[in-house]
N, C-alpha and C positions, 0 to 999 in steps of 0.2 A: 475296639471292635463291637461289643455291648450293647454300647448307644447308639450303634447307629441304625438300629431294629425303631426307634423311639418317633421314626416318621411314620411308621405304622400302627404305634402305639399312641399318636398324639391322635391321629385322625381317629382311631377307635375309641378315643373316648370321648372326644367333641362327638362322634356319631352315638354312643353312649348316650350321652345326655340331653343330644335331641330327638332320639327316640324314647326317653323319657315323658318328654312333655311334647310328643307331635302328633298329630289327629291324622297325616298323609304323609303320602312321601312327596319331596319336593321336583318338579321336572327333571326327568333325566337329561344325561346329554346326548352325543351324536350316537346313532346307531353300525356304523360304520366296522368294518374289518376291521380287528387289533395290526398294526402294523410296528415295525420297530424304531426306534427311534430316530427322530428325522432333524437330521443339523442345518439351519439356517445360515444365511448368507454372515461373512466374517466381519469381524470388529472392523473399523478401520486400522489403517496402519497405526503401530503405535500405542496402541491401549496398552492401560497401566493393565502390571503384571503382580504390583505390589498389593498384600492383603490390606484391604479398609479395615481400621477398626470400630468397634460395636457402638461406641459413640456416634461415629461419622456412618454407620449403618442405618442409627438410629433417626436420623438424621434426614434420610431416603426414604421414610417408609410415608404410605399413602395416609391421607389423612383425612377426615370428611370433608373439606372444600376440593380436595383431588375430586371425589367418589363423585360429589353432587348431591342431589337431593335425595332423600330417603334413607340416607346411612347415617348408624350412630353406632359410634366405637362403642365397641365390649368392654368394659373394665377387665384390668388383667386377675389374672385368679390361678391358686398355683395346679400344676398339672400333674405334678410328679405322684406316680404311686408306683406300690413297692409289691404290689399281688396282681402284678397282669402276665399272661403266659398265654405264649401262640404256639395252636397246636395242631397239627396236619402242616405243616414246610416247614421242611426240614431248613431251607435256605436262611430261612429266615430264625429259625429257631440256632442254627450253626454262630451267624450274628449275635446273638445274644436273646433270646425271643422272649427270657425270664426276665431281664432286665430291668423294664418299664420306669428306665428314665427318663429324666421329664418332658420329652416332646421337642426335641430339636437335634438335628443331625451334629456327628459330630465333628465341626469344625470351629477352628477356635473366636471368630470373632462371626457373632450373632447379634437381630433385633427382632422383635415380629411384633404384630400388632391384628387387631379383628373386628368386624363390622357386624350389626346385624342391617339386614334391610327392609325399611316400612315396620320393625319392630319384630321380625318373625323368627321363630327361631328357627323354619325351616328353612330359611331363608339369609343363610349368612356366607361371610367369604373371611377368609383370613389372608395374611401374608407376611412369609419370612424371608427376610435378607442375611444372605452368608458370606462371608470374605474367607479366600486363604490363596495359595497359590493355585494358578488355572488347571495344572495337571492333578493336584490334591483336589478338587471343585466334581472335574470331570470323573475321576475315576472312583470316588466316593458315591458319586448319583449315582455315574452305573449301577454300580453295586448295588445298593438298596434299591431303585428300581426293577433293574432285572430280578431280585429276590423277590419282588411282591409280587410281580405281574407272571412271574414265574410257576406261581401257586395259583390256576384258576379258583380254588373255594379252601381256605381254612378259617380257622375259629382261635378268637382272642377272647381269654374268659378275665373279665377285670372284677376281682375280689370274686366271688361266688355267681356274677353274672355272663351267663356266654354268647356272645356275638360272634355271631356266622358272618365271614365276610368272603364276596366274591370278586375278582379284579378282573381285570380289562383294558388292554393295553390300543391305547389309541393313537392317532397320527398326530403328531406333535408340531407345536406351529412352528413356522420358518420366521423364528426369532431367536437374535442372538448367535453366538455359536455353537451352544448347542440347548438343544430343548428335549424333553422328556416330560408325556402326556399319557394317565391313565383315568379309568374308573371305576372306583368301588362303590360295593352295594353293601352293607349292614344292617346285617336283618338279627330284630332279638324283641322278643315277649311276643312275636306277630307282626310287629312293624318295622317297616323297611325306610333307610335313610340313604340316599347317593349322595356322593360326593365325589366332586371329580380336582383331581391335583395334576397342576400344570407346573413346573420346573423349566428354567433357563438360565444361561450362562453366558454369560459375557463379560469376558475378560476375569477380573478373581473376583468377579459377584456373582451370588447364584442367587435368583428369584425365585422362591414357590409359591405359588397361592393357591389356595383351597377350597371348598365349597359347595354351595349352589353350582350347579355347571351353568348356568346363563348368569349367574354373576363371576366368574371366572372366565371365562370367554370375555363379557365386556370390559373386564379392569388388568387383567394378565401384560398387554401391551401397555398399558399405563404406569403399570409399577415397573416395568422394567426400563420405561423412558426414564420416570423420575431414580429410580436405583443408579441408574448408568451414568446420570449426566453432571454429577459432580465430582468425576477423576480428575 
């Protein structure tokens, strides 16, 4: 239960550390009404039901000749710290909000991987693939979504530094069978970082990608073509 606070806890410190070295905040996304989560048209008949493992995830994930021009993977670097605490939600602090495991939900077979684009650091997108059974997939997102989006404004203080973070629950695209779409604001020393996380499912893969909100809108459908299509 613990871990599974650590999608809130991953995005707070990638937002951490781009409002370390950022001069702006990067485009927002859609200004639009928070609505709740919107399920998209169904797998076809058939879809595997069986978990992928983290190999075979691995496997799926986007790569720069996916992206195109202007993207260059991030070197991975590790994420885990052990003095991050969320505070004002309760939801999410119920979860485990001391935790600050290292940035992935938990479910047992995982891969993720990160771009930045044109070089920027305001400017990046990441994305994770997750396998387990589709009822374990779906009723875990919930969770941690409805927890975050649940809390319009609390604060993640990582080590002695505190980040004010606001969310926003948005209309989620009709992809997959089920999708789950927010966006948070990270505000700390005076400057402000968005990022907007997109989530989908289909069948026992769950797709997130994270980011820039216009580079998540453009590559969101792309990962979850290439995630899906080697059952």
């Amino acid at each position: 239960m613990r871990r599974r606070t650590t999608i809130a806890i991953s995005l707070a410190l990638t937002a951490s550390a781009a409002l370390s070295g950022c001069t702006g905040s990067p485009t927002t996304g859609p200004s639009g009404s928070a609505t709740t989560t919107a399920a998209g048209p169904a797998d076809p008949a058939g879809a595997a039901s069986t978990p992928v493992s983290s190999a075979a995830l691995g496997q799926r994930l986007l790569t720069e000749a996916d992206l195109g021009q202007g993207y260059t993977r991030k070197p991975e670097r590790e994420s885990r710290r052990d003095d991050v605490t969320v505070i004002g939600c309760p939801a999410l602090e119920q979860l485990g909000g001391d935790a600050a495991a290292g940035g992935s939900l938990d479910f047992p077979n995982k891969a993720k991987t990160a771009f930045t684009y044109n070089g920027s650091a305001g400017s990046e997108v990441s994305e994770e693939l997750y396998s387990d059974t589709p009822d374990k997939l779906a009723d875990g997102t919930k969770k941690i979504f409805d927890a975050m989006t649940g809390c319009p404004v609390y604060q993640v203080v990582i080590g002695s530094r505190p980040v004010k973070v606001t969310t926003q629950k948005l209309t989620a695209p009709a992809l997959g069978e089920q999708a789950w779409s927010q966006l948070l604001s990270f505000t700390a020393g005076g400057q402000e970082s968005v990022v907007k996380q997109t989530a989908v499912r289909t069948g026992s893969v769950l797709v997130v990608v994270a980011g820039s909100p216009g580079l998540v809108d453009a590559q969101v459908e792309r990962a979850l073509g290439k995630a899906s299509s080697s059952r």
